[in-house]
DOBALO-908025 format. One line per 5 residues: number of its first residue (from 1); their letters; for each residue x, y, z of C-alpha. Coordinates in steps of 0.02 Angstrom, whole numbers. Example, Ala and Ser with C-alpha at 12.3 -4.5 7.8 and 13.67 -1.06 7.14 Angstrom:
// DOBALO-908025
1> AS> 615/-225/390  684/-53/357
***
This chain:
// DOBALO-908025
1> XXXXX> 186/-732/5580  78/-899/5509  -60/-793/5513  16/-662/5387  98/-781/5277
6> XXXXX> -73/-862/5255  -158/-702/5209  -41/-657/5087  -51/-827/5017  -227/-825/4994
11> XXXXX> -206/-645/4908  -80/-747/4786  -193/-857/4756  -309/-781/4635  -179/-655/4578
16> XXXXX> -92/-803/4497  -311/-884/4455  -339/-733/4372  -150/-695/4255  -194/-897/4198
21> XXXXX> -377/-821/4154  -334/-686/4065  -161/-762/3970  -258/-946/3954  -231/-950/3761
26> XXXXX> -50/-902/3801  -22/-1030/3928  -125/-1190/3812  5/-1140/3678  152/-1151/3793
31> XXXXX> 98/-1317/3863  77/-1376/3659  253/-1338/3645  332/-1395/3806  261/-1575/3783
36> XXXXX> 299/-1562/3570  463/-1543/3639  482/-1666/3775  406/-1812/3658  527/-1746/3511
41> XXXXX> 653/-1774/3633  604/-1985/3629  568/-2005/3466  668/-1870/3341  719/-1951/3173
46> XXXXX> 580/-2093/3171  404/-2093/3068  471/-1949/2963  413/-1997/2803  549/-1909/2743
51> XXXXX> 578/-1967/2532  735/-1944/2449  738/-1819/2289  704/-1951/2167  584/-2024/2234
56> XXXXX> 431/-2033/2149  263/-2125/2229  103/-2200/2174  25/-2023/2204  160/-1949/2092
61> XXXXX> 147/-2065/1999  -61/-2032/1952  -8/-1845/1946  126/-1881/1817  -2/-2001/1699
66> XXXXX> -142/-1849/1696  12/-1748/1625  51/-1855/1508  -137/-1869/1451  -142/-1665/1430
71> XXXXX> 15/-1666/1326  -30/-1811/1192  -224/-1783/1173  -275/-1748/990  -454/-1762/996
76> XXXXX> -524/-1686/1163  -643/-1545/1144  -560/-1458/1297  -402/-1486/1245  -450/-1422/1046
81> XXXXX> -547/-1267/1146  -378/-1213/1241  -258/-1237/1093  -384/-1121/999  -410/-984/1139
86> XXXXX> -220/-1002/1142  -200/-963/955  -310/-823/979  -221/-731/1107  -48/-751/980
91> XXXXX> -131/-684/841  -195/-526/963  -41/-535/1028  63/-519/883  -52/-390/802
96> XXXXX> -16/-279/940  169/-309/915  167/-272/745  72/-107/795  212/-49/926
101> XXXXX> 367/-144/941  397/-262/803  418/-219/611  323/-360/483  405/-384/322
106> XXXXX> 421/-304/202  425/-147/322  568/-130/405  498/-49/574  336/-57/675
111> XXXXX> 184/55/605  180/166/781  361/224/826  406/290/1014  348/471/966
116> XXXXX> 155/395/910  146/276/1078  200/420/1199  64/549/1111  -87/380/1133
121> XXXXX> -28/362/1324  -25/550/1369  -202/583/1261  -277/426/1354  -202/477/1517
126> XXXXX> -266/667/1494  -444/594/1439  -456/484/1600  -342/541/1719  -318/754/1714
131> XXXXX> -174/842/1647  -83/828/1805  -64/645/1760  47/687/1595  182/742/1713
136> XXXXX> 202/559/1787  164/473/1597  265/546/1497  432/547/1580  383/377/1628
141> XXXXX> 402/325/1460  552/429/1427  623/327/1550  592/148/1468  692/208/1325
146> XXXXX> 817/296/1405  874/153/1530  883/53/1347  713/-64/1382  586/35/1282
151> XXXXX> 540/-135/1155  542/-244/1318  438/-103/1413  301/-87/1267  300/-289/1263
156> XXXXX> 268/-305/1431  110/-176/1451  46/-278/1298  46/-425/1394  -27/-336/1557
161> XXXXX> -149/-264/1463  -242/-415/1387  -220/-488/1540  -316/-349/1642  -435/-341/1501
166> XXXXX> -487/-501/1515  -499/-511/1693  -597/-338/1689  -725/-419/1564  -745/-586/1649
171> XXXXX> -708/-537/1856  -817/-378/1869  -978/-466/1809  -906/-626/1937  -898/-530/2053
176> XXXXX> -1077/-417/2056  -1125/-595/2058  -1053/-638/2204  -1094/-493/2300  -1290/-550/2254
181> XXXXX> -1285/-730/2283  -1201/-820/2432  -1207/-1001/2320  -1074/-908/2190  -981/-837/2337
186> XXXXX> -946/-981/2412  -910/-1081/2262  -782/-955/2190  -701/-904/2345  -588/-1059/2384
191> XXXXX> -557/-1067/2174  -491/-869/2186  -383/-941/2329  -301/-1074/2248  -282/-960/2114
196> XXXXX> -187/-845/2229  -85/-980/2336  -32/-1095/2226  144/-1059/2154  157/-1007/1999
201> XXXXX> 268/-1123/1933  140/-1265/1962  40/-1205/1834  151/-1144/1719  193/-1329/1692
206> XXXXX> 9/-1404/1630  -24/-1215/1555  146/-1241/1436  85/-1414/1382  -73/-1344/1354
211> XXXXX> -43/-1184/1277  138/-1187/1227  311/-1089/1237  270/-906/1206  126/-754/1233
216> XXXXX> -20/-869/1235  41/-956/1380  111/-781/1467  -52/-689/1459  -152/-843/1524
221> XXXXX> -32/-877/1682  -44/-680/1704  -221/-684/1690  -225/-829/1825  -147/-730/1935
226> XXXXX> -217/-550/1926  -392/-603/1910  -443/-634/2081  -427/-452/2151  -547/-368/2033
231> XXXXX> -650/-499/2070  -638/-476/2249  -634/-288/2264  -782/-293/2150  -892/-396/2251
236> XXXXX> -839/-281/2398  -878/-147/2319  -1056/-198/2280  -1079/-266/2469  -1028/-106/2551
241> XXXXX> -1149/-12/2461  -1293/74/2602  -1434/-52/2640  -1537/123/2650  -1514/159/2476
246> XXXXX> -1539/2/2424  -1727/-23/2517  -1761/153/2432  -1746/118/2269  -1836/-52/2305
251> XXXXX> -1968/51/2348  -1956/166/2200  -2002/43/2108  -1836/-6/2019  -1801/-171/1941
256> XXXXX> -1640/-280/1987  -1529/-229/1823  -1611/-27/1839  -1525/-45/2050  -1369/-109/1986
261> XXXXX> -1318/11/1837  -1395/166/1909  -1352/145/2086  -1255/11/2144  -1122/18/2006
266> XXXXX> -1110/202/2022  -1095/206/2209  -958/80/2195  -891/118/2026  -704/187/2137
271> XXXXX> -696/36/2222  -722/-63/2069  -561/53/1985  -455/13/2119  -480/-182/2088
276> XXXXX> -415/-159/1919  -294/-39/1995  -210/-208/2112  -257/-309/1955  -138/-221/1832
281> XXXXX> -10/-224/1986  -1/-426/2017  0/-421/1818  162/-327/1820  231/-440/1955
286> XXXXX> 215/-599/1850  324/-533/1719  479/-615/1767  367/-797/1819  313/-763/1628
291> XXXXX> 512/-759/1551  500/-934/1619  379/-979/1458  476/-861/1332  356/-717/1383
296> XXXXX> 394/-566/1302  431/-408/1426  540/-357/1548  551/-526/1654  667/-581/1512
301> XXXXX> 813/-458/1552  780/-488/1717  795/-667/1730  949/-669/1595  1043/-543/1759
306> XXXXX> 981/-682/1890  1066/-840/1792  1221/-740/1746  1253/-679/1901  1251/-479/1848
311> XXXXX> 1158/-373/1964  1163/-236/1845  1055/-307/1712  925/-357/1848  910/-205/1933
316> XXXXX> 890/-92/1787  771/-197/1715  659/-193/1867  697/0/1887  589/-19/1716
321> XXXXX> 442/-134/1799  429/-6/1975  424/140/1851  294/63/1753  191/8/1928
326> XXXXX> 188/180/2007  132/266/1849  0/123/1807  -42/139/2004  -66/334/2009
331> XXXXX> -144/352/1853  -300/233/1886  -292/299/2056  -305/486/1994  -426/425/1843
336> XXXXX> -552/360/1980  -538/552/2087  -543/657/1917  -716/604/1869  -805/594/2059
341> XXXXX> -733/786/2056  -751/849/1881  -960/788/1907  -971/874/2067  -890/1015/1999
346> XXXXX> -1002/1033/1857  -831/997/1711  -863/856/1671  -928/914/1486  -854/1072/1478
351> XXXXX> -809/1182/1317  -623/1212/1385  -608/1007/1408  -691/968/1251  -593/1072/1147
356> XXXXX> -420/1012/1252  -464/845/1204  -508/888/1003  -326/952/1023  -248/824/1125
361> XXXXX> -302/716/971  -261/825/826  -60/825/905  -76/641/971  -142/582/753
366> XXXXX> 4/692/703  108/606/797  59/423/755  76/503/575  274/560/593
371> XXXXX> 323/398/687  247/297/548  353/370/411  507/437/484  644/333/589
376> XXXXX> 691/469/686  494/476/753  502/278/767  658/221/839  687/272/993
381> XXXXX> 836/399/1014  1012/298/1069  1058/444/1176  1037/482/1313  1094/316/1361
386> XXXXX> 1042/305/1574  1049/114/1589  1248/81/1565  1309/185/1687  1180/126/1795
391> XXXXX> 1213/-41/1761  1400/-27/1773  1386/65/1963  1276/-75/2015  1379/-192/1962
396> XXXXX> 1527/-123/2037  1415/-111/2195  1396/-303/2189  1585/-349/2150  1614/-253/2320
401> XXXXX> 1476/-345/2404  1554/-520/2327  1737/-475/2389  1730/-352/2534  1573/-439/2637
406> XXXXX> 1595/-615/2606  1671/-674/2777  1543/-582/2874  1382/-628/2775  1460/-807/2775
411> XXXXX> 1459/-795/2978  1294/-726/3007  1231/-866/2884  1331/-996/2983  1274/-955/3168
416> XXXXX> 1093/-904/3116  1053/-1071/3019  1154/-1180/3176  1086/-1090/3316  913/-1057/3270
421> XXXXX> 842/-1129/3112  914/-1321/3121  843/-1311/3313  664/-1260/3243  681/-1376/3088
426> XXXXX> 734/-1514/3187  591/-1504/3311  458/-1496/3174  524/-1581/3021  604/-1715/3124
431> XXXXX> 469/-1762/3235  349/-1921/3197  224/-1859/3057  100/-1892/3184  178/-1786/3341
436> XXXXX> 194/-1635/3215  42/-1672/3136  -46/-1663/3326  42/-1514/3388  -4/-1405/3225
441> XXXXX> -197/-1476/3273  -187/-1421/3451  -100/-1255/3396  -241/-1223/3269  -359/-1247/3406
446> XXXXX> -296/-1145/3520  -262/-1002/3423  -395/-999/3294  -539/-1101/3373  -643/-1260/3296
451> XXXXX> -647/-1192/3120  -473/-1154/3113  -436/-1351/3188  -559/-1425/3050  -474/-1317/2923
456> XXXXX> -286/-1383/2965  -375/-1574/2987  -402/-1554/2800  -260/-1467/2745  -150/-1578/2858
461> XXXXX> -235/-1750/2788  -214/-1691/2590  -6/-1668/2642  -17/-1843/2687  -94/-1917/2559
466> XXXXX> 30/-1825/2430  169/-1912/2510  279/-1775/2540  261/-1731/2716  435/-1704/2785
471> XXXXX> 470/-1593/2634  314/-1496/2692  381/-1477/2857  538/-1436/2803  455/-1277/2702
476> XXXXX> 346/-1252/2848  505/-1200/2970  579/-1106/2854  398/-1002/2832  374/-996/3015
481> XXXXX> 562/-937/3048  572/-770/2911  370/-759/2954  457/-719/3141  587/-612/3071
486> XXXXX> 416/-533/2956  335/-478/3110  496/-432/3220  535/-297/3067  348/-234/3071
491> XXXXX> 312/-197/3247  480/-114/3244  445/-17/3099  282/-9/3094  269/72/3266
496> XXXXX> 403/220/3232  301/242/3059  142/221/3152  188/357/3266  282/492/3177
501> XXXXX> 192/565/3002  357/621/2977  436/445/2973  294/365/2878  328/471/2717
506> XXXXX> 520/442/2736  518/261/2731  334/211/2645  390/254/2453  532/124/2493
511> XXXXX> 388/2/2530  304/51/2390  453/-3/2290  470/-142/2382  288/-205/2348
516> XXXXX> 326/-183/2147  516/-216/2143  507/-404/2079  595/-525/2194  713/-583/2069
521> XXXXX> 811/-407/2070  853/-417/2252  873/-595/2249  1044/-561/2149  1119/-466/2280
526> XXXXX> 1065/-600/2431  1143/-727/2324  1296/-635/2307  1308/-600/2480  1249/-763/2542
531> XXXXX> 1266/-881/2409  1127/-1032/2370  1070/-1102/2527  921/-1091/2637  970/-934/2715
536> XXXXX> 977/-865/2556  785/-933/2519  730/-855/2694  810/-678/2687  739/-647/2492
541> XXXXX> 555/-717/2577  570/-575/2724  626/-427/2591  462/-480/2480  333/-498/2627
546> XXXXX> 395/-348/2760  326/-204/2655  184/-281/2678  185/-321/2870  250/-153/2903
551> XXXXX> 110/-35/2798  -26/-156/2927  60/-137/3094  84/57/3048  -81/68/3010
556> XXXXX> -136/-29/3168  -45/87/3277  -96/255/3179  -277/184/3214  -281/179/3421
561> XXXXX> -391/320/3469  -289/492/3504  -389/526/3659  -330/342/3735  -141/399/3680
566> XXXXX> -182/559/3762  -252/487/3929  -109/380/3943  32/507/3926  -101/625/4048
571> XXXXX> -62/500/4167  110/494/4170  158/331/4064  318/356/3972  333/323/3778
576> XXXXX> 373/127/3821  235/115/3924  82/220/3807  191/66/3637  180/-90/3744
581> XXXXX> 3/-53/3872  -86/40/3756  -55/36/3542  0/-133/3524  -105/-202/3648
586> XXXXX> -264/-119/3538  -172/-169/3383  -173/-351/3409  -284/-370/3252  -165/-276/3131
591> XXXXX> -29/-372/3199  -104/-537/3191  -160/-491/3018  22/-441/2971  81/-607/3039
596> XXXXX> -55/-682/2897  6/-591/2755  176/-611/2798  166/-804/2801  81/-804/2619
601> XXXXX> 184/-691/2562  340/-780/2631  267/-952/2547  228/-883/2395  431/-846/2394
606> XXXXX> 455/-1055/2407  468/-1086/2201  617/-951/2217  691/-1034/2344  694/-1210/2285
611> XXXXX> 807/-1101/2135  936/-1045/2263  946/-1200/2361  799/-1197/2482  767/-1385/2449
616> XXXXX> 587/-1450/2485  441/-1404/2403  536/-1282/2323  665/-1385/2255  533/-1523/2204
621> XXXXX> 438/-1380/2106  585/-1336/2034  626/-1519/1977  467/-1541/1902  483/-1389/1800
626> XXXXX> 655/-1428/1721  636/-1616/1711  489/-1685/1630  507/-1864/1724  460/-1764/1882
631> XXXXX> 321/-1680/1830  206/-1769/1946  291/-1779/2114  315/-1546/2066  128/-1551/2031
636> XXXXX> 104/-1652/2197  233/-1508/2289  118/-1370/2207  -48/-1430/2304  60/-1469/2462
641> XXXXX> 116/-1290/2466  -62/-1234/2410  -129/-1336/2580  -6/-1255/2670  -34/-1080/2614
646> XXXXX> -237/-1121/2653  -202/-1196/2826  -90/-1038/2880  -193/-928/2805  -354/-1008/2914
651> XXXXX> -282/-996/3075  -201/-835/3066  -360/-756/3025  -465/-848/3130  -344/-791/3254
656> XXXXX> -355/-597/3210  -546/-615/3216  -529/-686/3396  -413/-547/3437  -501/-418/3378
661> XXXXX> -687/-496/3455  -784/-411/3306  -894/-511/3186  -909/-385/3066  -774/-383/2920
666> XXXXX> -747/-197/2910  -694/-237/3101  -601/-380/3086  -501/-469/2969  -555/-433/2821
671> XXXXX> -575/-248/2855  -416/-253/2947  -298/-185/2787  -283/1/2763  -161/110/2672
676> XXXXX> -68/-73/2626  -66/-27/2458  45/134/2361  -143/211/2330  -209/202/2521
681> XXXXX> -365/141/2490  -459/15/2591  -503/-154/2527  -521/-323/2575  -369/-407/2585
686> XXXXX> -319/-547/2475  -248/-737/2497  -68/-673/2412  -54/-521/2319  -145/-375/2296
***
């Protein structure tokens, strides 16, 4: 009998030697936590660093000086330069309004009318994008007028516009550069992620005392934000294209600037499209950040239905800005297929298309013509009228939410927040700086490896020297806890989509509409169901960031090799088995990936939240915004969340690179994001939007 027991012991042995091999990451993070925990135990509540909301330090206090200097300098040349390229883009502005929306005295309407802007789009849109296009524009535009936004509408691809115009002129060239030089690469790199982390509400504070109240300061925030993916997409465009052809037309002979305009701009002109396709769409999804600075556009209406309460208002508003993002997304998206196939087809210059075109432009002049001299042409018809009864459903809709849900949304509220996020908050935000501080170290170590622990270091040591650490924290939990909830939803999801075609066009135009819907809109019917609170914050962060989690897992799964699905279900393994042994097992990466983009996306949600009582950085954002007098401790909770955002970002991807054990970025993480976007192309993926 002791002879058998010791056999099977030593058979134990390294069964139990090789699970702590194989799960060692797994079993490192689980030791992290059990001794965060048991020292959290000893000393919760001390060495929190925690500030009241008035508060304003030293550090704040330097922050809120360099305001001060921006807003009373006279004399700087910087300052002179800005208020000039500021005037500029008013008077552009404003001449573009006068064209299309607004009437200048003595006239008493704008020279192009409704009838004249509809015939421009659909003869642009036929000239760049087919015929099949029209069928998408025009009613598109219909639309604007008849859900009663067609000034707000015209305003607000004005804006987006200049704003993609500029960032085509100035990010395509930035970014051939990049793909050429590894210097400029890694010099603009971190600047196009600050660009894309940082809240927007942190700039729109030195960028209104710089530029003003109005379209100059609009256009330039948009423009801040929607640069960095034609910029990126650009460069990856230029990198991807073949080594072979490159070394052949090196040995042809060809100069650098003959390579680049007859081969590698060509060979990645589609790639190049589709960064000013993801441009145009993080233009559109600053409209409502631009109301904040009396932007003209569509934020406005939807920001008046956010502080009044009316759901209505909000949601046909943004009904407006997804209408406007799916035919802006399709169209560029068709405009970069038509001409790869009308070339290869030989159609390009054809008599038929030529003479469509002379046409097209005969009807579209006649048109300008009657909408210049006749109201009827220029105002846009009252009737039919599809935004009231809209409007008046939806709010109906919400008056049932407010008085027919309220005890039950109050109760899921109450016992998620006590049970499970004042636990996690307590354990993080109330530990000593330094214990939290540690465990995030050991955390980044463990799961993202020495550049991932050098990157949180840094990020880590700037949150303490900007003297708001527990408010980090604070923000931290509530990212970590609706990141959870982010990734819960996407395997879920993502799996069923992943596996049934069927399912994947069901539910995908709903992420699509999700991805363009702007947060405000459903944030209106959260707050009505769960009024301002935390909770609140958390569930409007998980509605923004799941499309995105979900299109990556999906793709993830749809990507595991049919003939490993098919070997698995050859020998015998039932559905649960071939899900949890074999697809998400060999979609770690995608998963891991989704868990990045749903923390940035979820952070990038903070500014809202400090509105509907997140607290934290939010709130101090928030503060700094509304009350001049705080304008350096909100600055100082802009780069806080910016550090976070950075140190998330790091070891998350760093982590899907491990997981994945591939070097190369079409493998990894950076090559990891497929079919995230409404067109389905494949680009590298961005530090926020996309």
């Amino acid at each position: 009998m002791t002879a058998v027991t010791t056999t099977a012991s030593t058979r134990a042995r390294p069964a139990v030697l090789e699970m702590i091999r194989n799960r060692g990451r797994l079993w490192a993070l689980l030791l992290v936590v059990v001794l965060w925990l048991v020292i959290w135990a000893m000393t919760k509540g001390q060495h929190t660093l925690a500030l009241d909301t008035s508060t304003r330090t030293g550090v704040h206090g330097w922050f809120q000086a360099r305001s001060d200097w921006v807003e009373q300098a006279q004399d700087n040349f910087f300052i002179n330069l800005a208020n000039s390229f500021a005037d500029a883009m008013n008077s552009i502005f404003e001449y573009l309004q006068h064209l299309f929306t607004v009437a200048e005295y003595p006239r008493p309407l704008p020279q192009i009318g409704w009838l004249g802007t509809i015939a421009i789009a659909a003869w642009g849109t036929f000239a760049a994008a087919g015929w099949r296009s029209l069928l998408l524009v025009v009613p598109s535009f219909l639309a604007f007028g008849f859900l009663g936004y067609w000034t707000d509408s015209i305003d607000l691809l004005l804006v987006a516009f200049l704003a993609v115009a500029i960032s085509a002129v100035v990010g395509i060239p930035l970014g051939i550069w990049m793909a050429h030089s590894k210097i400029v690469s890694a010099l603009v790199t971190p600047v196009l992620d600050v660009m894309q982390t940082m809240p927007s509400l942190v700039y729109l504070l030195p960028l209104a005392i710089l530029f003003g109240i109005g379209p100059a300061a609009a256009i330039i925030i948009t423009l801040i934000y929607s640069a960095p993916p034609v910029i990126r997409i650009s460069a990856d465009g230029i990198r991807r294209v073949s080594p072979t052809v490159m070394e052949a037309t090196t040995s042809m002979g060809q100069t650098g600037l003959q390579k680049l305009t007859k081969v590698e701009l060509p060979l990645a002109k589609r790639t190049i499209i589709v960064g000013v396709n993801q441009t145009m769409m993080a233009a559109l999804s600053m409209a409502t950040i631009a109301a904040f600075v009396d932007g003209p556009g569509l934020g406005q209406p939807v920001l008046d239905g956010l502080k009044r309460g009316q759901l209505g208002t909000s949601f046909v508003s943004g009904m407006a800005i997804v209408i406007m993002a799916i035919m802006l997304d399709r169209t560029t998206t068709a405009a970069s297929v038509r001409s790869e196939q009308a070339t290869r087809a030989g159609t390009a210059g054809s008599l038929l298309r030529k003479v469509s075109l002379a046409v097209g432009a005969i009807a579209a002049i006649i048109a300008v013509v009657l909408s210049n001299r006749y109201t009827w042409a220029n105002e846009f018809p009252s009737s039919p009228d599809l935004g009231t009864p809209i409007r008046d459903q939806v709010d109906r809709f919400g008056n049932w939410l407010r008085s027919d849900l309220a005890t039950l949304t109050s109760s899921i509220q109450e016992n998620f927040t006590n049970h499970f996020l004042n636990p996690v908050q307590s354990l993080i935000a109330d530990s000593p700086w330094f214990l939290s501080g540690a465990a995030i170290l050991a955390i980044a170590a463990i799961v993202g490896g020495s550049r991932a622990f050098t990157a949180a270091m840094v990020c880590l040591a700037g949150i303490y020297y900007l003297d708001l650490w527990n408010n980090a924290m604070v923000t931290l939990t509530a990212t970590l806890v609706a990141t959870a909830v982010v990734v819960l939803l996407a395997v879920v999801v993502g799996v069923w989509m992943g596996r049934s075609g069927t399912v994947d066009r069901v539910i995908r135009p709903f992420l699509d509409a999700g991805q363009t819907m702007p947060p405000f809109v459903y944030l209106v019917p959260i707050l009505i169901l769960f009024s301002a609170n935390r909770f609140t914050a958390m569930v409007a962060g998980v509605v923004y960031a799941a499309p995105v989690a979900i299109k990556l897992v999906a793709d993830g799964i749809r990507g595991v090799s049919k003939e490993t699905v098919e070997a698995a279900e050859s020998s015998g393994s039932s559905t649960w088995q071939i899900i949890t042994k074999v697809q998400l097992p060999m979609a770690r990466g995608s998963i891991l990936l989704a868990a990045n983009q749903g923390l940035l996306y979820v952070l990038s949600m903070v500014v809202i939240g400090g509105m509907v009582g997140a607290g934290a950085l939010g709130f101090d954002i928030v503060k700094g915004f509304r009350q001049s007098e705080y304008i350096g401790r909100g600055l100082a909770a802009g780069i806080t969340v910016v550090l976070l955002g950075i140190m998330l970002d790091r070891i998350t991807a760093y982590g899907a690179q491990r997981a994945t054990r591939a070097d190369k970025p079409d493998h990894g993480f950076l090559g990891g994001l497929r079919n995230l976007l409404p067109t389905g192309q494949i680009i590298t993926p961005l530090r926020k939007g996309y």
